[in-house]
N, C-alpha and C positions, 0 to 999 in steps of 0.2 A: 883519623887525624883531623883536627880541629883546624880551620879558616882563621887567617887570624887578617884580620880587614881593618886597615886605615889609608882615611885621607889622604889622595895624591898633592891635594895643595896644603893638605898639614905636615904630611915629607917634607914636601917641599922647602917649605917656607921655616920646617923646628929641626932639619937635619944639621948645621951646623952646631943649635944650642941642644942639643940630644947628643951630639957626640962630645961634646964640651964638656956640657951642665952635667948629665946623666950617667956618661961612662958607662958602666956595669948595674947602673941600679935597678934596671928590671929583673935581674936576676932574685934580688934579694924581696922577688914577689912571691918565687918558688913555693909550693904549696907544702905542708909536710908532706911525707909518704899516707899516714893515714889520710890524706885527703885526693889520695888520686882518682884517678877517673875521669868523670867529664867537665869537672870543674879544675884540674890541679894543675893541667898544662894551658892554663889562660893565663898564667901569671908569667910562665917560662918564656919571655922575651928579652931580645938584647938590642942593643941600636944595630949591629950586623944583621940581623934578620931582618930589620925595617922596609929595607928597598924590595926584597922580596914580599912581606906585607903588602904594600903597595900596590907593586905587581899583581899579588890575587885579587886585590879589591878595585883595581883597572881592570880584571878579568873578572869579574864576577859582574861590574858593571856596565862591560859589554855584554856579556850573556845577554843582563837585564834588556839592556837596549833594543838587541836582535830579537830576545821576547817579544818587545812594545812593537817591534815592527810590522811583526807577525800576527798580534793580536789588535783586535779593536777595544786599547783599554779604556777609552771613553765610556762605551756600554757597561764596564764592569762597576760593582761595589764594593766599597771598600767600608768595612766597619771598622772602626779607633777605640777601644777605652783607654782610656786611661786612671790612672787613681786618684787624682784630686786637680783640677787645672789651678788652684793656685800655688801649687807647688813652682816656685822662680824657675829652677831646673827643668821640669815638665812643660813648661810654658813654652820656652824655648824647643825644646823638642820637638811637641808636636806640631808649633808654627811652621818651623823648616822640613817635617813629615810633609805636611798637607801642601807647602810649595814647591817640595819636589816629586812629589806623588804628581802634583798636575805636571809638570814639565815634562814628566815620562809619558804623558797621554791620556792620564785619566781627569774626566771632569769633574771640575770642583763640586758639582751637582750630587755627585755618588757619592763621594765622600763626605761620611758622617764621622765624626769625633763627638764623645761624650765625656762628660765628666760624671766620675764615681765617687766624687763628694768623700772618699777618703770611707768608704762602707762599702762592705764587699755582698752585702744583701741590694742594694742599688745597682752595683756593676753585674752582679749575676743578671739581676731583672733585666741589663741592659743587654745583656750577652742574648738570653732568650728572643729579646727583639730583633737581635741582629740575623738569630736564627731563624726565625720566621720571617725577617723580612728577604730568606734565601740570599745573605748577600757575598759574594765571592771568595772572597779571604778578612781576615777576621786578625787587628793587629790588638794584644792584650800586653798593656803594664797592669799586671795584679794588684789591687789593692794588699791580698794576702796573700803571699805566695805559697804557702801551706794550701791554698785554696786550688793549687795549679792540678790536680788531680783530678776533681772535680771539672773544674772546665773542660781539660783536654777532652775527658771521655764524651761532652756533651758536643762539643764542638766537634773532635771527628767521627761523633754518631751520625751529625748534622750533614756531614761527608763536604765539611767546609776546611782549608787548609789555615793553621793555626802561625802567628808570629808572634811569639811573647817576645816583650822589651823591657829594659831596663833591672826588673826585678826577677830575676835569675830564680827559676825553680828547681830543686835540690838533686842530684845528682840519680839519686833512683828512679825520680821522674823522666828527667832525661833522658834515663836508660830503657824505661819503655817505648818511649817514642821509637830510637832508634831497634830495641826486641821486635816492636811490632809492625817498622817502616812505614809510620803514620809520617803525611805530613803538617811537621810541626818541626818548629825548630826557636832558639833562641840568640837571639842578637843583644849584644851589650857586652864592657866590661868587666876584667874581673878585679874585685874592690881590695881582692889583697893587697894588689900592684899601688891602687890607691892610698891605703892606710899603708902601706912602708915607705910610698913619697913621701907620705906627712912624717912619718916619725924622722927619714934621711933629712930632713931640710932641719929638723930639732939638734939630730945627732951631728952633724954638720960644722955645726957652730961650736961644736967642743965643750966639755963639760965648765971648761974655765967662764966659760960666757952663761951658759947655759945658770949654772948655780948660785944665784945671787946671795940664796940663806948659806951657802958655804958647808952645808952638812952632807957634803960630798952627794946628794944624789939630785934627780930628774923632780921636782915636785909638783904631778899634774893633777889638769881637769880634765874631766872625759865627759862631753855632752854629746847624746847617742843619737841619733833619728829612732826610726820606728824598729824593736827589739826582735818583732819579728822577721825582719827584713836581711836578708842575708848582706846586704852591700854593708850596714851597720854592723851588723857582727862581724865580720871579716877589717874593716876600718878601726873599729875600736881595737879587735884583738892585734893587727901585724902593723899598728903605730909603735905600737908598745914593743911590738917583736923586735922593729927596727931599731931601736934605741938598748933593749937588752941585746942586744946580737951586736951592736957596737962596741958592748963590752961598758958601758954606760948601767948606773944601781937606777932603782924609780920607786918611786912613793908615788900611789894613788892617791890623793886627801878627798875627791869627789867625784863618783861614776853616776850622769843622771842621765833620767828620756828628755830627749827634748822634742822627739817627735817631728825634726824637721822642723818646727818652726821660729822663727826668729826670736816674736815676744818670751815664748819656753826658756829658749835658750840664755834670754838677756836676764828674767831672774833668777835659773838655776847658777850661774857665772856671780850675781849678784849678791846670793844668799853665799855662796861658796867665799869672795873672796871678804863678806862679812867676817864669816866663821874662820878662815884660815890666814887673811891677811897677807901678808908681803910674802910670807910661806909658797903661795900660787907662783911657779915659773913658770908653767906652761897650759896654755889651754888647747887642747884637743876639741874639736869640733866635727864630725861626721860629715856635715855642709856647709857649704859656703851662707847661709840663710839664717846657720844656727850661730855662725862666725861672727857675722854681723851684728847679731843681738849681744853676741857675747862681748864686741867691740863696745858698743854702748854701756854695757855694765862695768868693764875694764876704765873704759877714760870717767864715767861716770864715779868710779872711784879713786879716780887721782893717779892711777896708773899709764904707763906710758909703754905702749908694744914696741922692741927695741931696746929698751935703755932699763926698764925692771920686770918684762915679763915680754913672752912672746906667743903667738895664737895662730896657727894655721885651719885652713878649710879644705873644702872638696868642692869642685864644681865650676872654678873661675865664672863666674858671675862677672859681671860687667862691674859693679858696685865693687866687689869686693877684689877684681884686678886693679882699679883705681885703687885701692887701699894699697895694696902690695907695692905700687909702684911709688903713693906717699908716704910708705914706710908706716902705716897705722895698723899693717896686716903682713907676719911673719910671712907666709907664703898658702899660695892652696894649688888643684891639682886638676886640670883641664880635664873636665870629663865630656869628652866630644861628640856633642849632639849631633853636627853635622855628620859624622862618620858612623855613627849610630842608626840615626834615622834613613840616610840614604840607603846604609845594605840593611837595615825593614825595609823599606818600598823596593828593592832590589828582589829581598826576598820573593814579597808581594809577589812581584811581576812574574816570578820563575815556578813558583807555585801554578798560578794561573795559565803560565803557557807550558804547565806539566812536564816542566824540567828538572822540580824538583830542587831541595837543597840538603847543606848538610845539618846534622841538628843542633849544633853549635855555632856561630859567627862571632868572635871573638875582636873585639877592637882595646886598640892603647890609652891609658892613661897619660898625660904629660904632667911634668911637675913644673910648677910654677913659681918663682923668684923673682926679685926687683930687675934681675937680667935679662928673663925673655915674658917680660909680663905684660910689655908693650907690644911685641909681637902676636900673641894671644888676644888680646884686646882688641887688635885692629882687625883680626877673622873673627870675633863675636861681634862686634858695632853696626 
């Protein structure tokens, strides 16, 4: 059975707009049957289970604590990659990693984070140093997560305890870890949950609004981050699911890479709404990063989010909550760092004083609206 771990002050503070806003909509994150396994019950959440959430990740981060008590995690190492630090998203991340990592007791001195420049021949090289510099536990966002194979075996050859984040390695893998009762495990969300907020906030607003060209269907943009990246495949496929599962027809007119980045994203959106015009009602964005660029290109063409077209993201960025709440940004979908990186350093800890975890940690997505977008913003600020 999979952990499913969120925020006691994100309970806290988004249970009234979760039981409101949300309803049932975690449901409709539900994986097909062919996708079950260790990935399919990440999605099956409801606001009823939340407080219980809660509860495991108030237990789990007492575990952590009675850990830190018992161990001297000063002494210990902690090794960080990650896959690119100027990723907005990442940034955030591993700043609240590395500051709650100290607060449980380990010295800022041990703790190395790197950046993998977005090249998985660099992070590898980086992963070998971490191995030789013997260091305790070892937290990896993959630049490739095709590449998690790889790693794992070198790292618990290393007989160092593994934390993959953010970028989920595919479900056979996972299934090793736990065949073999290596420790390793993965902490992060599941993106399906993500890409059916975005498509719910579309479907939402009813076809009547939704269809400006009148030719009764959905007419989007789909701008992807990185193709290999499971959070991107999973977001582009169950926006779209959301919207046909409403019972809602959709027209594709443009599926591009954006690659996460903003500049990508602001001429794929550019060239797109060249070539297809007033046609564009809705732009799909994979991030809040790519959102942004796609913002620029939108008003840069005379359009208005709102009133002839509407654009959501992933990630609530600070930037792009302030859109949402000025109406220049349909909606995007809290992917919570804080909640994330706490149970990785949670893991951390438990790994270390050989307690061990499970190999799944599972946290919520929240969706985001002009309604509780101010609330969001005020625990990212």
């Amino acid at each position: 059975m999979k952990k499913k771990a969120i925020s006691l002050f994100l309970a806290a503070a988004m249970a009234a707009t979760m039981m409101a806003g949300c309803g049932g909509d975690n449901k409709e994150a539900d994986a097909p049957a062919a996708d079950a396994g260790a990935q399919a019950d990440a999605g099956e959440t409801t606001p009823d289970a939340e407080p219980a959430a809660g509860t495991e990740a108030a237990d789990a981060g007492d575990a952590a604590a009675d850990a830190a008590g018992d161990t001297d995690l000063a002494n210990k190492k902690v090794g960080v990659c990650i896959y690119q630090f100027s990723d907005n998203f990442m940034t955030l991340f591993r700043t609240e990693l590395e500051n709650y990592l100290v607060s449980q007791g380990f010295s800022a001195d041990n703790i190395t984070i790197v950046d993998g420049a977005n090249d998985q021949a660099t992070q590898t090289g980086q992963i070998d140093n971490f191995i030789t510099d013997k260091v305790d536990v070892l937290i990896i966002n993959p630049v490739n997560s095709s590449s998690a194979e790889t790693i794992t075996d070198k790292v618990v050859e290393a007989g160092i305890p593994l934390v993959y984040i953010n970028r989920e390695p595919d479900e056979a893998e996972q299934k090793r870890w736990a065949d073999n009762d290596w420790n390793v495990t993965y902490v992060g969300c599941d993106a399906r949950q993500s890409g059916t907020f975005q498509g719910e906030m579309i479907s939402d607003l009813g076809l009547d609004a939704v269809d400006f060209n009148g030719n009764g269907k959905v007419d989007y943009i789909m701008v992807e981050g990185d193709p290999e990246n499971v959070d991107a495949q999973y977001r582009t496929e169950f926006s779209i699911k959301a919207l046909t599962d409403a019972g809602l027809e959709v027209e594709c007119l443009s599926d591009q890479v954006g690659n996460w980045q903003q500049d990508q994203a602001q001429q794929i959106v550019a060239n797109a709404l060249g070539q297809y015009g007033n046609d564009v009602e809705v732009v799909f964005c994979n991030n809040d990063a790519m959102a942004l660029g796609a913002l620029q290109a939108i008003q840069s063409a005379g359009r208005t989010v709102g009133t002839d077209i509407y654009l959501v993201g992933v990630d609530a960025l600070s930037e792009a909550l302030e859109d949402v709440l000025a109406g220049t940004m349909t909606g995007t979908v809290f992917n919570d760092h804080f909640s994330q990186s706490h149970s990785a350093a949670d893991a951390a800890v438990n790994y270390i004083k050989g307690a061990g975890n499970e190999h799944y940690i599972g946290c919520d997505y929240v969706k985001v609206t002009a309604e509780n977008a101010q609330e969001i913003l005020d625990m990212v600020k």
